[in-house]
TIVO-2410 file (N, C-alpha, C; in nm, 3 decimals):
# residues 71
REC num residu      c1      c2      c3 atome chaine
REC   1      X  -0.588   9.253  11.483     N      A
REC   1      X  -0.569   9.202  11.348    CA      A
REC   1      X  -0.705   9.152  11.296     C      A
REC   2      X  -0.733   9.204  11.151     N      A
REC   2      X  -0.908   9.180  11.125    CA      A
REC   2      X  -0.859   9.003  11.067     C      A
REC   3      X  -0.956   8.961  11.008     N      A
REC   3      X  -0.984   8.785  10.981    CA      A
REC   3      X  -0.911   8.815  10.815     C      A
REC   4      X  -0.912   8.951  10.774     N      A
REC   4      X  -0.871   8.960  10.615    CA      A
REC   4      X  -0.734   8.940  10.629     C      A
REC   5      X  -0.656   9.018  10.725     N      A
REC   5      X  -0.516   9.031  10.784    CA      A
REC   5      X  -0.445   8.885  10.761     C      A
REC   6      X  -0.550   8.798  10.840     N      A
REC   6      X  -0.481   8.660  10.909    CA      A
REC   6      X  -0.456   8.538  10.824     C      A
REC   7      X  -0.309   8.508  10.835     N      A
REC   7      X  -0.296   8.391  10.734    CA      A
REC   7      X  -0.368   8.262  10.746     C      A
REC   8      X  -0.356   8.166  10.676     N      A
REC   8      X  -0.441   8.067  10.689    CA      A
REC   8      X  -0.365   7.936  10.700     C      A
REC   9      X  -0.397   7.849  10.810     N      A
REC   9      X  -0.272   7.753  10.843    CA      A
REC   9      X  -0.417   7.610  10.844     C      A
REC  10      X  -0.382   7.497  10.759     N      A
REC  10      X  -0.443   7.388  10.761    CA      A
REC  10      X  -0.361   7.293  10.875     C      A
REC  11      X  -0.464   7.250  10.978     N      A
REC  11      X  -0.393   7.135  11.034    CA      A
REC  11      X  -0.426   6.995  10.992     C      A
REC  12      X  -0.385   6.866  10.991     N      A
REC  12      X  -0.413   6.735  10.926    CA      A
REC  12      X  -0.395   6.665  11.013     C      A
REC  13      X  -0.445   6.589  11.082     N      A
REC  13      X  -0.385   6.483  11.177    CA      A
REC  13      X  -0.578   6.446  11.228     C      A
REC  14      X  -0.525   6.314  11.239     N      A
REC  14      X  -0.628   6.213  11.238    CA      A
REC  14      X  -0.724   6.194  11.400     C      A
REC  15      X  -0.599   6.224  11.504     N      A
REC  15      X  -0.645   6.252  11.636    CA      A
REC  15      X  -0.667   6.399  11.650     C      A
REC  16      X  -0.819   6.393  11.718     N      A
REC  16      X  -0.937   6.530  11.762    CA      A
REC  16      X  -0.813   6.586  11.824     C      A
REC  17      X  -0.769   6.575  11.897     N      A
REC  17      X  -0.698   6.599  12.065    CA      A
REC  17      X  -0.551   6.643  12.010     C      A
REC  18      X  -0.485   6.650  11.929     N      A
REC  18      X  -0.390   6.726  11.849    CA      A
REC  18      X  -0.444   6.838  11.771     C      A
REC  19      X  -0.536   6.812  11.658     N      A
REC  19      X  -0.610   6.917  11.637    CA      A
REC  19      X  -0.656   7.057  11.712     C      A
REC  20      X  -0.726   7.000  11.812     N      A
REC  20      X  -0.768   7.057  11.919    CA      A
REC  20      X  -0.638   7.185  11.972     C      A
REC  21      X  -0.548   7.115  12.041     N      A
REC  21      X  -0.417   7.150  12.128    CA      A
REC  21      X  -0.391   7.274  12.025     C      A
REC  22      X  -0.336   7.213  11.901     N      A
REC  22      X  -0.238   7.327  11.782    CA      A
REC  22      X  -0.368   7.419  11.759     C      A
REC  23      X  -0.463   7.418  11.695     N      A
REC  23      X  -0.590   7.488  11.690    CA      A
REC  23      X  -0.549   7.612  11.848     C      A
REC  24      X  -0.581   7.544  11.923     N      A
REC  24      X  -0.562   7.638  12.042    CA      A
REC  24      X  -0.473   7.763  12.077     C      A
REC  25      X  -0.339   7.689  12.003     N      A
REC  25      X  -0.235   7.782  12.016    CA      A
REC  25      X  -0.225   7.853  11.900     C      A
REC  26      X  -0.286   7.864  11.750     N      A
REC  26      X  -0.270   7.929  11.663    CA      A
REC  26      X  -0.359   8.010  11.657     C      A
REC  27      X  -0.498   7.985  11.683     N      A
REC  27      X  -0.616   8.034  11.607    CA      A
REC  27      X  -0.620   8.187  11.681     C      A
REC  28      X  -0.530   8.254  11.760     N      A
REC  28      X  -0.554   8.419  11.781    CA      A
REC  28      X  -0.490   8.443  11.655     C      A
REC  29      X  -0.396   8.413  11.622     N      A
REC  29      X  -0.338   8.520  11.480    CA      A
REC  29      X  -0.347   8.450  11.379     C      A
REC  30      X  -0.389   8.306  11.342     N      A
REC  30      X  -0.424   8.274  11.188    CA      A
REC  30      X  -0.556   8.227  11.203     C      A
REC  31      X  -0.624   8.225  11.109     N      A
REC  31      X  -0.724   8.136  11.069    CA      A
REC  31      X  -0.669   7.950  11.032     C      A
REC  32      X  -0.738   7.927  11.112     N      A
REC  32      X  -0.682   7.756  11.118    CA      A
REC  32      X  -0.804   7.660  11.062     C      A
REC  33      X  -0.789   7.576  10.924     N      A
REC  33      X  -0.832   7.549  10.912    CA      A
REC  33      X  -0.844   7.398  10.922     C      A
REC  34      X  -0.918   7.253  10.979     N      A
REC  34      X  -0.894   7.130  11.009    CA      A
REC  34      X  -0.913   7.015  10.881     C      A
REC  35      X  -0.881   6.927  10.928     N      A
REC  35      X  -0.874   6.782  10.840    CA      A
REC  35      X  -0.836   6.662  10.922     C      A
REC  36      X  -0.938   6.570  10.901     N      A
REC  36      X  -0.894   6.436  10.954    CA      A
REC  36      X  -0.821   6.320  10.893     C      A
REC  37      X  -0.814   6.354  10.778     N      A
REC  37      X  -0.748   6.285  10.694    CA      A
REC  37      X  -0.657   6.374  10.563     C      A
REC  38      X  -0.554   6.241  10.494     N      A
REC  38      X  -0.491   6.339  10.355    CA      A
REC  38      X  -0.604   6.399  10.256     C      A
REC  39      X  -0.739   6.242  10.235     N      A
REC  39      X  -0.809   6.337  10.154    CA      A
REC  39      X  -0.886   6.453  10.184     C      A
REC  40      X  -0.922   6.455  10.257     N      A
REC  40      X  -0.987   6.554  10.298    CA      A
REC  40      X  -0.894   6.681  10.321     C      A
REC  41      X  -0.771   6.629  10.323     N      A
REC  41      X  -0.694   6.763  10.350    CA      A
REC  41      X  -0.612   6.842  10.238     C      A
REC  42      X  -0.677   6.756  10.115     N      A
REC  42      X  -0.614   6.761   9.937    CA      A
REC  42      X  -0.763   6.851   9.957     C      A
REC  43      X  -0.882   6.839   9.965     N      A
REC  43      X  -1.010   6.894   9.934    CA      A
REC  43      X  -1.009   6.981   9.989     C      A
REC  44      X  -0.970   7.085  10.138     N      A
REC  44      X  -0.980   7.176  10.211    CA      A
REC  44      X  -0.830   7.254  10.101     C      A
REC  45      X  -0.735   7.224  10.095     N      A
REC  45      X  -0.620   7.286  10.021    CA      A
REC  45      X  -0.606   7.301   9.874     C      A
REC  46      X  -0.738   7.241   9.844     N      A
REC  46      X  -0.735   7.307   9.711    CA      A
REC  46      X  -0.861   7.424   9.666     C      A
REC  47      X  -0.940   7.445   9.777     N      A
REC  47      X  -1.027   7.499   9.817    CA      A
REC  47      X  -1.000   7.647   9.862     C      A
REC  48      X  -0.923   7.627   9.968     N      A
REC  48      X  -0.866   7.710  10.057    CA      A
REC  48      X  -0.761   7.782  10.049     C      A
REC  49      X  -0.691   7.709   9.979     N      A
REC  49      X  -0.538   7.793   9.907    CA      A
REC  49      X  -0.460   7.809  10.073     C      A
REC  50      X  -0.474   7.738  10.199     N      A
REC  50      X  -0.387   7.784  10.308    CA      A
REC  50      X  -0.227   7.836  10.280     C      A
REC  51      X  -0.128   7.917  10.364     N      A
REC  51      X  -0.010   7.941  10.359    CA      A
REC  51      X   0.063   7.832  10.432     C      A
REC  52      X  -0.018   7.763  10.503     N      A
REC  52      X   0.086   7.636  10.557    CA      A
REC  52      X   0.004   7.584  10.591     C      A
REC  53      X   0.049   7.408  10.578     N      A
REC  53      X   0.012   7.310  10.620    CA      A
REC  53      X   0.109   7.245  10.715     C      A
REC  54      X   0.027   7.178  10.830     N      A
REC  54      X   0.105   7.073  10.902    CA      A
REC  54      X   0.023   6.938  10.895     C      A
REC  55      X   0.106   6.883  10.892     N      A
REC  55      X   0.000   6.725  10.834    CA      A
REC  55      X   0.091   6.652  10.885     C      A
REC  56      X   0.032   6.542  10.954     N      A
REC  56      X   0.060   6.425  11.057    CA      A
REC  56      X   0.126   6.307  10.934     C      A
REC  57      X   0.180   6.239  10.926     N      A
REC  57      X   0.231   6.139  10.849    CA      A
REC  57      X   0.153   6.023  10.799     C      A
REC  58      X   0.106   5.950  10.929     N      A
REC  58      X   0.051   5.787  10.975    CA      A
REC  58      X  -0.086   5.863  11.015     C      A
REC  59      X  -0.171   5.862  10.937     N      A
REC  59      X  -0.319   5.886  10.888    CA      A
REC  59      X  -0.416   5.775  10.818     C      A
REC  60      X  -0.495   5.747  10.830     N      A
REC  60      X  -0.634   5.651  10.816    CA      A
REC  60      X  -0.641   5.692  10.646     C      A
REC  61      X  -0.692   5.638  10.596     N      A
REC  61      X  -0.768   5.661  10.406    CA      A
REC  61      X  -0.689   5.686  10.307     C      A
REC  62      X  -0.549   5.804  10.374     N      A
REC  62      X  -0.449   5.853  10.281    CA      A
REC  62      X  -0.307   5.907  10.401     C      A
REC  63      X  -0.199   5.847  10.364     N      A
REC  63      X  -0.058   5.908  10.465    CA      A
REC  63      X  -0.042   6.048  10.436     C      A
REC  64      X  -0.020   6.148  10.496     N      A
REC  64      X   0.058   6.222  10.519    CA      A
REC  64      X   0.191   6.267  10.345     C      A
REC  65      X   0.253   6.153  10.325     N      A
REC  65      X   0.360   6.162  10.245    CA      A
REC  65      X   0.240   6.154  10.063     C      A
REC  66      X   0.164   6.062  10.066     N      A
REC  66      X   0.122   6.068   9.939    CA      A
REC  66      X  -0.023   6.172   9.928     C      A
REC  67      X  -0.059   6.277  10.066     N      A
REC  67      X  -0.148   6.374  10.053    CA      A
REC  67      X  -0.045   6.469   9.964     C      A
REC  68      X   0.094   6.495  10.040     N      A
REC  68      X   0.200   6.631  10.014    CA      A
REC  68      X   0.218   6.576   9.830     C      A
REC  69      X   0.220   6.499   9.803     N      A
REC  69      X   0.282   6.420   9.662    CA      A
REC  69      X   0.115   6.485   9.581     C      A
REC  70      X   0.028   6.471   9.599     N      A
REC  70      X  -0.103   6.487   9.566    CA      A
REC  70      X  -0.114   6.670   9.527     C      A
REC  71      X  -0.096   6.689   9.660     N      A
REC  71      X  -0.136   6.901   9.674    CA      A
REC  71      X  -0.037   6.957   9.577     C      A
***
């Protein structure tokens, strides 16, 4: 599958070491793109246009619930 093929999945969560793990298990068939926070993950998704997001809730700068209210 070429990189044009592959959908694009944003992960959000504040801990490296979750990132990391899901990154691991997705990144053969999507392009995965990261965020440590909501804002930053409003700035990568409006950028990026991903097909899915997973975003952690209980996050540092911005939650989870008022990033999704935001995008």
């Amino acid at each position: 599958m070429s990189q044009i093929d592959k959908r694009k999945i944003l992960i959000v969560d504040d801990e490296p070491n979750v990132r990391q793990l899901v990154r691991r298990m997705l990144n053969r068939k999507f392009i995965v793109l990261e965020a440590e926070d909501g804002r930053q993950a409003i700035d990568i998704a409006c950028t990026q246009k991903p097909d899915l997001i997973l975003m952690d809730i209980k996050m540092p700068k911005m939650d989870g619930y008022t990033s999704c209210y935001v995008i």
